[in-house]
N, CA and C atoms as a LAMMPS dump frame, in Angstrom:
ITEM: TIMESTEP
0
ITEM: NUMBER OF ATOMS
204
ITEM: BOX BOUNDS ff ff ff
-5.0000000000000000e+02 5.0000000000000000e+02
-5.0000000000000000e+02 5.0000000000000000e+02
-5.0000000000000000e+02 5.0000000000000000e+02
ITEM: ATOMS id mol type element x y z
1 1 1 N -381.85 -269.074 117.939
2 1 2 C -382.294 -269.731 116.719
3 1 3 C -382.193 -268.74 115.564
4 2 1 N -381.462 -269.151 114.741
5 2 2 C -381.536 -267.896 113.228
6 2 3 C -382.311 -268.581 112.02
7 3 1 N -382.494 -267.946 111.525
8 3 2 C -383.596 -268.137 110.405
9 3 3 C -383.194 -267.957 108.938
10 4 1 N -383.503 -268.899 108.318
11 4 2 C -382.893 -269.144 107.309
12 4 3 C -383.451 -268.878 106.073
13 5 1 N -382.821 -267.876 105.075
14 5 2 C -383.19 -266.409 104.214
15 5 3 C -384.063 -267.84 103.403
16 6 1 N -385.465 -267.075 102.752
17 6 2 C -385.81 -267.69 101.929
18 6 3 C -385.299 -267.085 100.348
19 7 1 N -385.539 -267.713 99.394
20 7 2 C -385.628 -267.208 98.106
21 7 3 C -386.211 -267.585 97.568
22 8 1 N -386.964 -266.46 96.476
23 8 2 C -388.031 -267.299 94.962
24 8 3 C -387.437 -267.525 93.828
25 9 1 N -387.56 -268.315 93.601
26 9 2 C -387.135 -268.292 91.593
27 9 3 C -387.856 -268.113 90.786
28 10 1 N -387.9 -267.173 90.237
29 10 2 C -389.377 -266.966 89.102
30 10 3 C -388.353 -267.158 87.568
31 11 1 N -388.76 -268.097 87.313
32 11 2 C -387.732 -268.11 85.76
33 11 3 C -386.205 -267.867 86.086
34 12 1 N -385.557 -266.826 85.569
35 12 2 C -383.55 -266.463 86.037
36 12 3 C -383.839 -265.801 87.017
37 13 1 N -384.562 -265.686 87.238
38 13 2 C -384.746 -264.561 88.44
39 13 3 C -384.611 -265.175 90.133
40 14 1 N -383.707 -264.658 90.961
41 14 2 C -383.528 -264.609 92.553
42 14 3 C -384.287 -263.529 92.652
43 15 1 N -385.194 -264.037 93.883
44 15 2 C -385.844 -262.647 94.367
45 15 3 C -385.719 -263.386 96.009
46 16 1 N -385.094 -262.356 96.857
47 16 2 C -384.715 -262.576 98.15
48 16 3 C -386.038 -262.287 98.981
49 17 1 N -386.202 -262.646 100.095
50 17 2 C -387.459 -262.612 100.518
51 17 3 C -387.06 -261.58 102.016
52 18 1 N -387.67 -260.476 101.55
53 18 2 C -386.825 -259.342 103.02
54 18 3 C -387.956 -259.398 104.229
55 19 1 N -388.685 -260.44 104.469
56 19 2 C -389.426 -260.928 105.466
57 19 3 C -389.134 -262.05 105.712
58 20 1 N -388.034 -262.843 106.013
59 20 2 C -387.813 -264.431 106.112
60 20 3 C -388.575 -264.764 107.667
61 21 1 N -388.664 -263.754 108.287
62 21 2 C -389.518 -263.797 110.042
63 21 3 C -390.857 -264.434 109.556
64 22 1 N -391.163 -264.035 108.512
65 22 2 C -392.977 -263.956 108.57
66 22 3 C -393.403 -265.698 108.028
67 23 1 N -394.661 -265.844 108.61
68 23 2 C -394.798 -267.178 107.502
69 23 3 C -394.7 -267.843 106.436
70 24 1 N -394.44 -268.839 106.085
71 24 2 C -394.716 -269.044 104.397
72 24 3 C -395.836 -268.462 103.658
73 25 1 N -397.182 -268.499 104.101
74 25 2 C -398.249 -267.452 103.377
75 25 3 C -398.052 -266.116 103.143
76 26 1 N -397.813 -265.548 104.271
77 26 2 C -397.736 -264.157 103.996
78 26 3 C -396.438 -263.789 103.234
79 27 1 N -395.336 -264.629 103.258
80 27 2 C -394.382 -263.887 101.996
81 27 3 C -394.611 -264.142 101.137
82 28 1 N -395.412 -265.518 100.811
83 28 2 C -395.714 -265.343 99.278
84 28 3 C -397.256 -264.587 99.161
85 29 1 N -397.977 -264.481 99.854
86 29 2 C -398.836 -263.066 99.327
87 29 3 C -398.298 -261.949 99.289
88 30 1 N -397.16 -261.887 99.947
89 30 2 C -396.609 -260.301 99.68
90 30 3 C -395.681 -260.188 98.339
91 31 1 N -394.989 -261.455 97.832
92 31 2 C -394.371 -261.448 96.335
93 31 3 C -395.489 -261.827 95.491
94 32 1 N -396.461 -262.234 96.219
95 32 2 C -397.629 -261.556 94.753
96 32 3 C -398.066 -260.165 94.288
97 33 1 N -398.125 -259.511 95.438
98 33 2 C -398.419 -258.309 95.029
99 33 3 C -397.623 -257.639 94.667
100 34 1 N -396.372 -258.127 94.529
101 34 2 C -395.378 -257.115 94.015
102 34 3 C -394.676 -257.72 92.627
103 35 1 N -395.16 -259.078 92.45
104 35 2 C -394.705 -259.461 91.094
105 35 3 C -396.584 -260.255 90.609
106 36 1 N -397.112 -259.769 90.012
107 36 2 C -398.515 -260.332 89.917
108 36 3 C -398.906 -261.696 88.739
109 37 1 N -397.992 -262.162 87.897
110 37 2 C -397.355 -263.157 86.872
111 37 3 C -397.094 -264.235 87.689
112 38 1 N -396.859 -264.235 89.238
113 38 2 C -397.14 -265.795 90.129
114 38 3 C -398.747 -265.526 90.503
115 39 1 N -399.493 -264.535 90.554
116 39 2 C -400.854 -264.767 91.766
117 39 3 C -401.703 -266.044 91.389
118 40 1 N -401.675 -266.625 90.473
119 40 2 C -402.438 -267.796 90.035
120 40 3 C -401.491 -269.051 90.693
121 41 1 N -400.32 -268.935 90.885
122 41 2 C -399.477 -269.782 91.316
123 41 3 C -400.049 -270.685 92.612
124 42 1 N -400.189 -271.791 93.095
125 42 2 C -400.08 -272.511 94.078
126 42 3 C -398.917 -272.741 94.896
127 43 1 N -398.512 -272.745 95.536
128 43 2 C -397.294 -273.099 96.463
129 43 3 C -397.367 -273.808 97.585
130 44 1 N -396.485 -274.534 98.566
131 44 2 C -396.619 -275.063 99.376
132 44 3 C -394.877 -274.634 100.345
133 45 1 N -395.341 -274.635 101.27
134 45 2 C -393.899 -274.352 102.282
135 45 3 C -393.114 -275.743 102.072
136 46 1 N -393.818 -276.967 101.841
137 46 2 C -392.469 -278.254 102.049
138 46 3 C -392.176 -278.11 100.307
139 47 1 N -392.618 -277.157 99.324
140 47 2 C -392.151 -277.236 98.002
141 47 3 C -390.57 -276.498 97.831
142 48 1 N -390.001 -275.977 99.114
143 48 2 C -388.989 -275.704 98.955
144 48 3 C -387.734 -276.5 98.861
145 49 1 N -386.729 -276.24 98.817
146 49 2 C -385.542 -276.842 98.779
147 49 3 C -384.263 -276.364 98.937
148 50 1 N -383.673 -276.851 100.098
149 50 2 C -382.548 -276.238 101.076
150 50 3 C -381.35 -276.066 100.198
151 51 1 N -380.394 -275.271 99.534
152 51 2 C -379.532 -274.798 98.804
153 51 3 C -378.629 -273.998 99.194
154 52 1 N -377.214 -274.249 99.389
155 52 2 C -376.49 -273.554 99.796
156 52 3 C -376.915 -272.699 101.209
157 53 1 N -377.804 -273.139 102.262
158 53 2 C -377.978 -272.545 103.269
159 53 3 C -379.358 -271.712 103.014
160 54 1 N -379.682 -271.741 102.373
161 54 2 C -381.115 -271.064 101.724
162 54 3 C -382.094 -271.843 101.072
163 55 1 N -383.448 -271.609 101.714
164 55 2 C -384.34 -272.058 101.416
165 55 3 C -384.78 -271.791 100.014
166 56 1 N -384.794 -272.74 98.694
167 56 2 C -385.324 -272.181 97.477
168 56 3 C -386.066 -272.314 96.966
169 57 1 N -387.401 -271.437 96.705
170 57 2 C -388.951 -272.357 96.17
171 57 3 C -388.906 -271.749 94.79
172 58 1 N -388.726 -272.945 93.931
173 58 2 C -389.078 -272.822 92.599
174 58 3 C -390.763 -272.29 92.079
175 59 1 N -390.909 -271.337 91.627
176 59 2 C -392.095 -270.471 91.479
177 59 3 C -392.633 -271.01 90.009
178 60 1 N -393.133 -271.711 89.336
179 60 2 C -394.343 -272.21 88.424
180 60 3 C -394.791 -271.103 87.36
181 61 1 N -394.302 -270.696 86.694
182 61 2 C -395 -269.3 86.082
183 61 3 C -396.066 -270.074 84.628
184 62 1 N -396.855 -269.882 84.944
185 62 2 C -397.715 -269.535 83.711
186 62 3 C -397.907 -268.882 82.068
187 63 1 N -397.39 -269.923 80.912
188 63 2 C -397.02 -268.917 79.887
189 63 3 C -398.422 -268.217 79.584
190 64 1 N -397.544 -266.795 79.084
191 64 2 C -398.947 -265.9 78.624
192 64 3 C -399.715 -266.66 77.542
193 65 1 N -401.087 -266.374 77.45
194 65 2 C -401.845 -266.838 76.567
195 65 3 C -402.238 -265.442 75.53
196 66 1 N -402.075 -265.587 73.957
197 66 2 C -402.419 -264.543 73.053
198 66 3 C -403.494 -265.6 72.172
199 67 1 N -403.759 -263.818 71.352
200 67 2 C -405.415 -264.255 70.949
201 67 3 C -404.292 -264.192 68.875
202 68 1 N -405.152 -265.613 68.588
203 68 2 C -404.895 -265.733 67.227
204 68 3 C -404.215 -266.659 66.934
């Protein structure tokens, strides 16, 4: 059985997921801590979508909020 690479999209951004073994939770707690602009994000494993052989979860970003 092979396993099929996930990817995030955060805005233009591909970010490859170099744990595709691990669960859906734990890779996206681990691309939180390394990109911290999703940690408010919600996600779901069936929010993905199969693309060219790759799993692709569109990532939700949050615009910044400024004071004034």
């Amino acid at each position: 059985m092979s396993i099929v690479q996930r990817v995030f999209q955060i805005g233009s951004a591909s970010i490859s997921d170099p744990c595709s073994s691990l669960p859906f939770e734990k890779a996206f707690e681990m691309l939180c801590k390394t990109h911290p602009q999703v940690r408010h994000t919600q996600m779901f494993e069936s929010d993905g979508q199969y693309i060219d052989g790759k799993i692709v979860y569109v990532v939700p970003v949050l615009p910044p909020k400024t004071n004034g």
